[in-house]
C-alpha positions in Angstrom: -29.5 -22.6 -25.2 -27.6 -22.4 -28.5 -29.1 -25.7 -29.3 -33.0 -24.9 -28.5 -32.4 -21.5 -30.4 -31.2 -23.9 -34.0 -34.4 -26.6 -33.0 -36.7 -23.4 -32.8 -35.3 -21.7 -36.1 -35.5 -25.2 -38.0 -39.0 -26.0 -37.0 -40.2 -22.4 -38.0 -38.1 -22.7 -41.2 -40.1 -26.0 -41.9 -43.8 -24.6 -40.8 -42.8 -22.2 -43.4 -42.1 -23.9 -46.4 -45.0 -26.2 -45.8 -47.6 -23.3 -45.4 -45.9 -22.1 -48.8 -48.1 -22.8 -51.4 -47.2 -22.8 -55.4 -49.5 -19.9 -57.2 -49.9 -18.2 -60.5 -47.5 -15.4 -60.8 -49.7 -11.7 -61.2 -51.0 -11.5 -64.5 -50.0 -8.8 -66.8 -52.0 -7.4 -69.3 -49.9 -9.5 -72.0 -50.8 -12.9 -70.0 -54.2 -12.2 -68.8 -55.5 -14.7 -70.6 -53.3 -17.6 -70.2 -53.3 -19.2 -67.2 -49.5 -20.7 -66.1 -47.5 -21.7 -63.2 -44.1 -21.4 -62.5 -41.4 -22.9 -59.8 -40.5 -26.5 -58.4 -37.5 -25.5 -56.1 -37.8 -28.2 -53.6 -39.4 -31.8 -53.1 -42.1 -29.9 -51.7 -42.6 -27.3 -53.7 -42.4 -29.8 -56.8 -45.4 -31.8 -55.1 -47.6 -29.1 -54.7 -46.5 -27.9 -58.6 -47.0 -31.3 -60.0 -51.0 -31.3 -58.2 -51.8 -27.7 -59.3 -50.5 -28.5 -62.7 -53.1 -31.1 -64.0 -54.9 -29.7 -67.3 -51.8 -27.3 -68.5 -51.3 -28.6 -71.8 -47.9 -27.5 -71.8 -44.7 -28.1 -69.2 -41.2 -26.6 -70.0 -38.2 -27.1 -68.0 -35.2 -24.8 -68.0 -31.7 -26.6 -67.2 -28.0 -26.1 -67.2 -26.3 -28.7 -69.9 -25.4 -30.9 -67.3 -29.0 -31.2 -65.9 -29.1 -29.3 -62.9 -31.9 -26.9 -62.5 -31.9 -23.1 -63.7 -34.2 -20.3 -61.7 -35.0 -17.1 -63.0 -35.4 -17.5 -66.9 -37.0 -14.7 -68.9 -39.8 -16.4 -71.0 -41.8 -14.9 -73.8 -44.6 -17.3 -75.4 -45.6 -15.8 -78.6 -48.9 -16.5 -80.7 -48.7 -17.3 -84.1 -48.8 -13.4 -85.6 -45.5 -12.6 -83.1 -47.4 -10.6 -80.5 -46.6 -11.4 -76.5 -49.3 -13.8 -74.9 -47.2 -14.5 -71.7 -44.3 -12.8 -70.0 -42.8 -14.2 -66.8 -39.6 -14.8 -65.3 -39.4 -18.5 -64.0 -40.2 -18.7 -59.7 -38.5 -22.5 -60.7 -36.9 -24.6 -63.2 -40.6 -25.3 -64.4 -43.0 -23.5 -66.4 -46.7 -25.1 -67.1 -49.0 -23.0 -69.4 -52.4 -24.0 -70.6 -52.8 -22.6 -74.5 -55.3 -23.2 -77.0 -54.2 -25.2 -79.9 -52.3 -23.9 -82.3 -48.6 -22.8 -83.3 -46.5 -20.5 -80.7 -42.6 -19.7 -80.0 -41.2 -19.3 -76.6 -38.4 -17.0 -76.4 -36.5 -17.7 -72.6 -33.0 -16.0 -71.6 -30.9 -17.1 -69.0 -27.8 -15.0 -68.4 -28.1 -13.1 -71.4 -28.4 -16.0 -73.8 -31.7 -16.2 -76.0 -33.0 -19.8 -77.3 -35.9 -20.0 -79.1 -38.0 -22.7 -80.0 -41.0 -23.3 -82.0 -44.2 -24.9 -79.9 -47.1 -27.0 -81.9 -49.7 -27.6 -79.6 -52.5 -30.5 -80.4 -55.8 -30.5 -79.2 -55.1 -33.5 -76.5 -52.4 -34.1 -74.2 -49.4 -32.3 -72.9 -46.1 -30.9 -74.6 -43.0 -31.0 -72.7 -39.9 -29.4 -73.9 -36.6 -28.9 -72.3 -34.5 -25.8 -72.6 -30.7 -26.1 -71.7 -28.0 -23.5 -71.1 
């Protein structure tokens, strides 16, 4: 009986996480205008992100020094005159956003330690930058 209990928890675990599909986060009024994705936790969940993210001109992952994956980051993506265009906190170790060209800073915390980095996006292709704790 214990055994058929575990099988019928596992399979409805599994149904689960493959009905579970990666979305936008809500907009706020600061990121209305800029669509982005956020999370990869999981082979599966890293699929899905990888299909939905074609045409986001700009893919940042947040890490630990020695590579493994960090959830939860506070990111800020400012325009060039300093005000907000995006606020989230990270569903994943990814982040995909799709900006106009142009010059931008992300500001992302990760257990109370700020890094900020300057972002030059080109009219073609996709930037990719790593942030590590």
């Amino acid at each position: 009986m214990t055994k058929l209990f575990f099988c019928l928890l596992g399979i409805a675990a599994s149904a689960m996480s493959a009905a579970q599909v990666v979305q936008p986060t809500q907009p706020s009024q600061a990121q209305a205008n800029v669509p982005h994705l956020t999370g990869g936790v999981g082979q599966e969940e890293l699929a899905q992100l990888a299909e939905q993210a074609t045409g986001y001109n700009v893919k940042i992952l947040f890490a630990e020094r020695d590579g493994a994956f960090i959830t939860g980051v506070k990111a800020t993506i400012r325009g060039a005159d300093g005000k907000p265009l995006l606020q989230v906190a990270s569903g994943g170790p990814l982040l995909f956003a799709k900006l106009p060209p142009g010059s931008y800073e992300i500001e992302a915390t990760h257990e109370g330690v700020s890094q900020v980095r300057r972002l030059s996006i080109g009219a073609k292709g996709r930037l990719e930058t790593t942030l590590r704790w």
